[in-house]
VOVEXSE-24351 format. One record per residue (C-alpha): x, y, z; chain. Coordinates in Angstrom, 3 decimals, padded with zeros to 6 digits, always signed. Example, Ala and Ser with C-alpha at 12.3 -4.5 7.8 and 13.67 -1.06 7.14 Angstrom:
2
{east = +012.300; north = -004.500; up = +007.800; cadena = A}
{east = +013.670; north = -001.060; up = +007.140; cadena = A}
//
This chain:
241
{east = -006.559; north = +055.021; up = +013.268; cadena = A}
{east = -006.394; north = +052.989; up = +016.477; cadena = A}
{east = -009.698; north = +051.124; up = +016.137; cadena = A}
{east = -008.048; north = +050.155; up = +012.334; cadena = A}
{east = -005.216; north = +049.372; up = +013.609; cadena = A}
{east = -007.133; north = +046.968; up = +016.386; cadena = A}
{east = -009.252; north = +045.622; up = +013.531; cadena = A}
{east = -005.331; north = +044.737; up = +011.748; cadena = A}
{east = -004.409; north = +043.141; up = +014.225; cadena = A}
{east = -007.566; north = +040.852; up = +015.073; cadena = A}
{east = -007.644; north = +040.247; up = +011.456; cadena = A}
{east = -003.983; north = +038.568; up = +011.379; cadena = A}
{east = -004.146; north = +036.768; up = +015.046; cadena = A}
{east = -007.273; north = +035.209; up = +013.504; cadena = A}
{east = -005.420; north = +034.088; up = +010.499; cadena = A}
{east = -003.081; north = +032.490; up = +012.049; cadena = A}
{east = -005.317; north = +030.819; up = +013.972; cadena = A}
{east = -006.620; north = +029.354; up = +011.360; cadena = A}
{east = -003.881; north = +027.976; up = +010.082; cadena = A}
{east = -002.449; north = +026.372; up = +013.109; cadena = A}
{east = -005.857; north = +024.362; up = +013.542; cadena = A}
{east = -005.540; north = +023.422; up = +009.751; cadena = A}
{east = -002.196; north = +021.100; up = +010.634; cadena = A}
{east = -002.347; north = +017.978; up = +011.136; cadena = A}
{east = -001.884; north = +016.646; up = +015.182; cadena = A}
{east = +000.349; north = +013.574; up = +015.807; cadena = A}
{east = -002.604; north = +011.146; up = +016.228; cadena = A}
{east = -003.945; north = +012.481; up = +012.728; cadena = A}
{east = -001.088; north = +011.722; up = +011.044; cadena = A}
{east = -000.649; north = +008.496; up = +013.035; cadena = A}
{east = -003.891; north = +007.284; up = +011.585; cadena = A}
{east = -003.208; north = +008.493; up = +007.809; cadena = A}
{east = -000.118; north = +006.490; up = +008.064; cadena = A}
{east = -001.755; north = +002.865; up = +009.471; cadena = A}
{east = -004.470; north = +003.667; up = +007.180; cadena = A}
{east = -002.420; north = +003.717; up = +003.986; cadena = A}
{east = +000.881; north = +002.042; up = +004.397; cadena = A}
{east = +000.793; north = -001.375; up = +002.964; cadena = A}
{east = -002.573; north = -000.883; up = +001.427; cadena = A}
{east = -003.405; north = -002.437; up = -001.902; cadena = A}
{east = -005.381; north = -000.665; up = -004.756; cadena = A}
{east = -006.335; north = -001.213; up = -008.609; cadena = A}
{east = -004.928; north = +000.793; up = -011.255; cadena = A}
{east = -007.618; north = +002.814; up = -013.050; cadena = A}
{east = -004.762; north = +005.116; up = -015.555; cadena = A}
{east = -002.089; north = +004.130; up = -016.667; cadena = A}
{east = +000.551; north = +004.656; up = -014.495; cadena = A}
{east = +003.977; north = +005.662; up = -015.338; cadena = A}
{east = +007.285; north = +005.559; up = -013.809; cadena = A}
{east = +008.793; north = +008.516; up = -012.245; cadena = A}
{east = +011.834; north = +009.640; up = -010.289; cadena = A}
{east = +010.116; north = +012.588; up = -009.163; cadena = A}
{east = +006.182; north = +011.776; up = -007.612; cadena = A}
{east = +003.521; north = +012.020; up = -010.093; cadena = A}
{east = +001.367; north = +014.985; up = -008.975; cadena = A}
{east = -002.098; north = +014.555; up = -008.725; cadena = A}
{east = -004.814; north = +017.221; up = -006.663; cadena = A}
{east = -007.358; north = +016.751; up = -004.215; cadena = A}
{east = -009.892; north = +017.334; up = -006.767; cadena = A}
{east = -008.977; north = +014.687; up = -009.054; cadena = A}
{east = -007.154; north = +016.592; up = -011.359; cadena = A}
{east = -003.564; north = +015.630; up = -013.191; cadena = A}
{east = -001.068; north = +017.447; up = -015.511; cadena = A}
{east = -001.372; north = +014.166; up = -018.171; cadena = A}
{east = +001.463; north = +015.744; up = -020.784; cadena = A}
{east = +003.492; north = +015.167; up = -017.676; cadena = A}
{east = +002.538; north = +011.724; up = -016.720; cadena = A}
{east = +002.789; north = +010.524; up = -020.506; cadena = A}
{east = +006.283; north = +012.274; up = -020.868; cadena = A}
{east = +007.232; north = +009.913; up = -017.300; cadena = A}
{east = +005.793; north = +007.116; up = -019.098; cadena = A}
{east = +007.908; north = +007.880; up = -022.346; cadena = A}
{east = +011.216; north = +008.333; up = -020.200; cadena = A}
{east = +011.138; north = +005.543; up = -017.891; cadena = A}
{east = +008.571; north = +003.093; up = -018.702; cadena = A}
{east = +005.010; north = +001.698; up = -017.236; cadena = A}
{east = +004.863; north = +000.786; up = -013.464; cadena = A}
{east = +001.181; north = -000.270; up = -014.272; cadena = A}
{east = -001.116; north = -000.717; up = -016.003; cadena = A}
{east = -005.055; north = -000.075; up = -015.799; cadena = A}
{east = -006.352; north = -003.062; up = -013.571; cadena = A}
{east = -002.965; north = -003.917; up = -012.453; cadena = A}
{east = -003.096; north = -004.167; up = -008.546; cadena = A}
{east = -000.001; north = -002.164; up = -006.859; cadena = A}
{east = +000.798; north = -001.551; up = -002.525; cadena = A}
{east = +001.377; north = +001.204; up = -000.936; cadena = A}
{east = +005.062; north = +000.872; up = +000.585; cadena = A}
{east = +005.870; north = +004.107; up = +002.243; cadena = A}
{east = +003.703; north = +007.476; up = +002.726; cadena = A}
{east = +005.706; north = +010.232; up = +003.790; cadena = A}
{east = +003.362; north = +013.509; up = +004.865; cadena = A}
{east = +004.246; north = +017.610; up = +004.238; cadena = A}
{east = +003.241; north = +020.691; up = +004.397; cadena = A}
{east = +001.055; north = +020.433; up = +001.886; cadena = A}
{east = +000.839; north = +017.102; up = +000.385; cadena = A}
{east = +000.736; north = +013.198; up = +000.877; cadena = A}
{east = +003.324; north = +011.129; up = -001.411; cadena = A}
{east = +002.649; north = +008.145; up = -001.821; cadena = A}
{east = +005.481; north = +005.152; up = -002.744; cadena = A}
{east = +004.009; north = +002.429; up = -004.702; cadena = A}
{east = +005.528; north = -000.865; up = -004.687; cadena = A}
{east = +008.743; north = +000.721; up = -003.589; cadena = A}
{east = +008.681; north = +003.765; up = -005.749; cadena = A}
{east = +011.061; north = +003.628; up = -009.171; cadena = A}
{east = +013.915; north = +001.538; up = -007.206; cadena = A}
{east = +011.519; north = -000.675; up = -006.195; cadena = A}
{east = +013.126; north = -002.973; up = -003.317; cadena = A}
{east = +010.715; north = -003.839; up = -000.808; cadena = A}
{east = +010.554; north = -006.554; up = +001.144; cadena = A}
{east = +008.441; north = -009.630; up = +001.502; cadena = A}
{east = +007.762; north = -013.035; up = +001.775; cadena = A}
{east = +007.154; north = -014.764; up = -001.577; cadena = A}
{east = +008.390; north = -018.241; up = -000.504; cadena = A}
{east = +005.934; north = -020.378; up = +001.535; cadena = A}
{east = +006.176; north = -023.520; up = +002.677; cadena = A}
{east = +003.113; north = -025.664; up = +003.784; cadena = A}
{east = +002.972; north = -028.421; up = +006.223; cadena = A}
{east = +002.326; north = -029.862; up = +009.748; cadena = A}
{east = +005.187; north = -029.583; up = +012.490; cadena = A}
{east = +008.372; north = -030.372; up = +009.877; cadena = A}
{east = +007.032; north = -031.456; up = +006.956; cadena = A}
{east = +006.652; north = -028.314; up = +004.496; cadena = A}
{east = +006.445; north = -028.004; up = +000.623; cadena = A}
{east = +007.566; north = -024.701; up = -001.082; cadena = A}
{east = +005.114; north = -022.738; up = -002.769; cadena = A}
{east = +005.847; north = -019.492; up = -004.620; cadena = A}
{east = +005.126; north = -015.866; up = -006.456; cadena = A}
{east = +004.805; north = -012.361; up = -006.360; cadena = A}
{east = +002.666; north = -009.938; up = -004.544; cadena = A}
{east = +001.130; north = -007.818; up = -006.984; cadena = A}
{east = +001.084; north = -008.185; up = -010.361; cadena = A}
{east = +002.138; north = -004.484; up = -011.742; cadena = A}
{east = +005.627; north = -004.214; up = -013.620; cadena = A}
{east = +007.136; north = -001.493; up = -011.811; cadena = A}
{east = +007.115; north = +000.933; up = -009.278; cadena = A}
{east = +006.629; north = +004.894; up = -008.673; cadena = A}
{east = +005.116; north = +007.677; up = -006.496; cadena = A}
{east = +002.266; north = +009.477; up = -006.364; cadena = A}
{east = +001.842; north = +012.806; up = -004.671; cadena = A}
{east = -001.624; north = +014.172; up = -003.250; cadena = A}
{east = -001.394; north = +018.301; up = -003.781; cadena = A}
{east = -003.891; north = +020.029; up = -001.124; cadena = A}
{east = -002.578; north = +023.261; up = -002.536; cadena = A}
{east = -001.892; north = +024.672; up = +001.202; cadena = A}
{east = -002.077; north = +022.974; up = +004.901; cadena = A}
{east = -003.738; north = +019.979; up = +004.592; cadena = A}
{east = -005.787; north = +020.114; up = +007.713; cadena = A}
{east = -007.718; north = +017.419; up = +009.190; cadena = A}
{east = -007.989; north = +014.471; up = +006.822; cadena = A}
{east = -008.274; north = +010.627; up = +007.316; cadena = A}
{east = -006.822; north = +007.992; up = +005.319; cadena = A}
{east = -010.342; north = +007.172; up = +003.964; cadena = A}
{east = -010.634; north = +010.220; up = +002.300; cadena = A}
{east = -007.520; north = +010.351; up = +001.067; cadena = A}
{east = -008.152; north = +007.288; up = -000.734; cadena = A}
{east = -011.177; north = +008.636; up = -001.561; cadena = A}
{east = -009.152; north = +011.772; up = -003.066; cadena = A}
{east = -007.067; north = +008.952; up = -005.163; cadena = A}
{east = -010.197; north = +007.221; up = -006.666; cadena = A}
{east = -009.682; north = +008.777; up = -010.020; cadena = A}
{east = -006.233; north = +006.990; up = -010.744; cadena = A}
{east = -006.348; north = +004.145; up = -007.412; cadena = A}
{east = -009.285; north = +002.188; up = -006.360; cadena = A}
{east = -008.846; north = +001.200; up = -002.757; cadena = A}
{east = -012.102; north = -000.497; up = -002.281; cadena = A}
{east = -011.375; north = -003.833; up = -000.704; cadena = A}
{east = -014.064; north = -005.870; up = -002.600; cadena = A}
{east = -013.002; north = -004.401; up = -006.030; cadena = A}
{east = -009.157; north = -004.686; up = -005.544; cadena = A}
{east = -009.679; north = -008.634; up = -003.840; cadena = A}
{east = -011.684; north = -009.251; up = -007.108; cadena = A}
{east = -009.454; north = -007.867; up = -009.199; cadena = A}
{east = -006.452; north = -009.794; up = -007.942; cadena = A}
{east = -008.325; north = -012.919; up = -007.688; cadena = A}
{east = -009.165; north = -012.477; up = -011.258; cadena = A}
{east = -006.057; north = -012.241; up = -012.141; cadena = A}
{east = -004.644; north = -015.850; up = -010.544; cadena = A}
{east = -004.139; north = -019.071; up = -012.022; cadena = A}
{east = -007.457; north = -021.506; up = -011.765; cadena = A}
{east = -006.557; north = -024.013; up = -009.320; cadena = A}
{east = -004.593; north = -020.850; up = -006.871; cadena = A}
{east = -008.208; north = -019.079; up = -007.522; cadena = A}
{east = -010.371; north = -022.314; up = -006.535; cadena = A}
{east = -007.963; north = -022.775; up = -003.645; cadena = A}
{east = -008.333; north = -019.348; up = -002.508; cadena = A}
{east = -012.315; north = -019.422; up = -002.818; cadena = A}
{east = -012.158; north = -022.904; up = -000.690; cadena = A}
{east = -009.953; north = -020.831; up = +002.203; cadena = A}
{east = -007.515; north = -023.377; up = +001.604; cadena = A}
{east = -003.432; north = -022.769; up = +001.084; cadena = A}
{east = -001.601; north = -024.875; up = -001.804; cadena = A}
{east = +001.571; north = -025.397; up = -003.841; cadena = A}
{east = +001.990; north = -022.412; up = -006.015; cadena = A}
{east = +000.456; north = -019.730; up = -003.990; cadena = A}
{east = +002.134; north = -016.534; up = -002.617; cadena = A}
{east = +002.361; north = -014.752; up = +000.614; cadena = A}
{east = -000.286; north = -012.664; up = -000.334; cadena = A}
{east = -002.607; north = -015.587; up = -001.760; cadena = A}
{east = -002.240; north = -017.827; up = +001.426; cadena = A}
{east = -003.476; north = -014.530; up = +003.512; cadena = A}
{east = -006.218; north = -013.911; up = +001.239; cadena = A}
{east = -007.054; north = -017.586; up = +001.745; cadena = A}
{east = -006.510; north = -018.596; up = +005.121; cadena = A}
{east = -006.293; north = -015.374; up = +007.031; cadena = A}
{east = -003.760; north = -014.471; up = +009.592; cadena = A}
{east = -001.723; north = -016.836; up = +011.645; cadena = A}
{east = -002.151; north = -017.187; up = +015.361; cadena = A}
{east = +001.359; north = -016.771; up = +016.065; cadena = A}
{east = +004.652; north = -016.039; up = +014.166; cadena = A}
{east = +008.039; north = -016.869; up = +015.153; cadena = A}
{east = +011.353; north = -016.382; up = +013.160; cadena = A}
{east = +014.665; north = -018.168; up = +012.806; cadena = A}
{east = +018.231; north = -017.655; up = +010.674; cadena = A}
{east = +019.047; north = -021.235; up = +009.272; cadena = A}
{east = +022.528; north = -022.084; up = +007.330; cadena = A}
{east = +022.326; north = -018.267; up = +006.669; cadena = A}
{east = +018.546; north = -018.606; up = +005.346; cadena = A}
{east = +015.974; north = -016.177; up = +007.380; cadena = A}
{east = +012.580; north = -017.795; up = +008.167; cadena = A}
{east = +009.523; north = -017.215; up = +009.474; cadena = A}
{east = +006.652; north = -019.497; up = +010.322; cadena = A}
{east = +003.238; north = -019.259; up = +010.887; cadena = A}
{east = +001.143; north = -021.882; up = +013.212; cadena = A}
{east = -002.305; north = -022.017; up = +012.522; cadena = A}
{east = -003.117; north = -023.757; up = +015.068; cadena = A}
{east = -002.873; north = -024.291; up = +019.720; cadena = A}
{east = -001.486; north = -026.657; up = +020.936; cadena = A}
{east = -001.510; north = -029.595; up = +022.477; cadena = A}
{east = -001.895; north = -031.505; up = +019.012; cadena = A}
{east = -000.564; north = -030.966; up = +015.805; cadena = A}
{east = -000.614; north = -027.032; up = +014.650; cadena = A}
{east = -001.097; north = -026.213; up = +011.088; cadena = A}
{east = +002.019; north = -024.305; up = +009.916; cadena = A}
{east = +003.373; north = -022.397; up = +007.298; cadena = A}
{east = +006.897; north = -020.984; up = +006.422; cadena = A}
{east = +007.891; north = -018.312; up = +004.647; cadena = A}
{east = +011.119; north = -017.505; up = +003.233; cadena = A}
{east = +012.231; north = -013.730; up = +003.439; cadena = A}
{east = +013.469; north = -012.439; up = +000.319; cadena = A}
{east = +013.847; north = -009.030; up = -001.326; cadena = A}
{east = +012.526; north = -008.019; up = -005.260; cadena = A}
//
């Protein structure tokens, strides 16, 4: 009785050692967080509003009567080949949820008004950042502790309904953009019309920012550019959708 009691109580302290090495450490969870917030994938399902997060498991697999009835309730947030961000990724016990262009409220915030010019001379340019009609969640089930995971394979994990692969989802947005914004964009130049987003993809990122409230009006602006000499610059309007 003593040596099976011994065996008992190996058996459990084992146990939960393995489940304190399957959480996640603060570095871990760190990572999965810079890795997926503000990301931008391609809708491969349709993709339905929801006010609770669409569940979907590690292995690929959805409940679709569920996602359809979502769909039926509240309407599409997007549709296949629609591109759509990742706005906020909150991590549990034992799953990921994912907000997706600021879940069914919606409301995150950008810059969609740009204004191109060198030193004070600027011309507005405009648009929005994605072009999927709505928003929702998404929620990764591991089905218990989630262990060590990094963002890559949790996008990985997503592939079935989100493609995260930067050549496919730059494609697919550039696809999707009026002709002279798409020439523009090839030629790594920024013109009237183009977004926040577009003048990134076509330009890259500035070498400095600065910000400033005008008459009420918040701004940023963007210097491509060192001085001494005239420095490219850009500036963006902050606004909310």
């Amino acid at each position: 009785m003593r040596r099976l009691a011994l065996v008992l109580i190996v058996a459990m302290a084992s146990a939960r050692l393995y489940a304190d090495s399957k959480k996640l450490t603060e570095d871990q969870r760190i990572e999965i967080l810079r890795g997926l917030n503000s990301e931008y994938a391609k809708i491969k399902v349709p993709l339905p509003r929801s006010k609770s997060a669409l569940e979907v498991t590690t292995s690929g697999t959805r409940d679709e009567a569920k996602w359809k009835a979502a769909e039926k309730e509240y309407g599409p947030a997007g549709r296949v080949g629609d591109l759509i961000q990742v706005t906020r990724v909150d991590i549990g016990k034992d799953r990921i949820v994912l907000d997706l262009n600021g879940g069914i409220k919606g409301g995150r915030r950008f810059l969609d008004h740009v204004q191109i010019g060198m030193g004070t001379q600027t011309t507005p340019i405009n648009g929005a950042p994605t072009n999927a009609p709505g928003g929702t969640s998404v929620a990764l089930i591991f089905g218990g502790p989630i262990g060590e995971v990094t963002s890559a394979e949790i996008k990985k994990m997503l592939q079935p309904i989100l493609d995260f692969e930067k050549e496919s989802v730059t494609a697919n947005y550039v696809d999707t953009l009026p002709e002279p914004i798409k020439e523009a964009v090839k030629a790594k130049k920024a013109i009237e019309g183009m977004n926040h987003d577009q003048v990134l993809l076509a330009v890259g990122k500035p070498v400095h920012k600065s910000r400033e409230t005008k008459e009420g009006t918040e701004y940023e602006d963007w210097i491509y550019g060192e001085p001494p000499g005239a420095s490219p610059s850009l500036r963006l309007l902050a606004t909310k959708w």
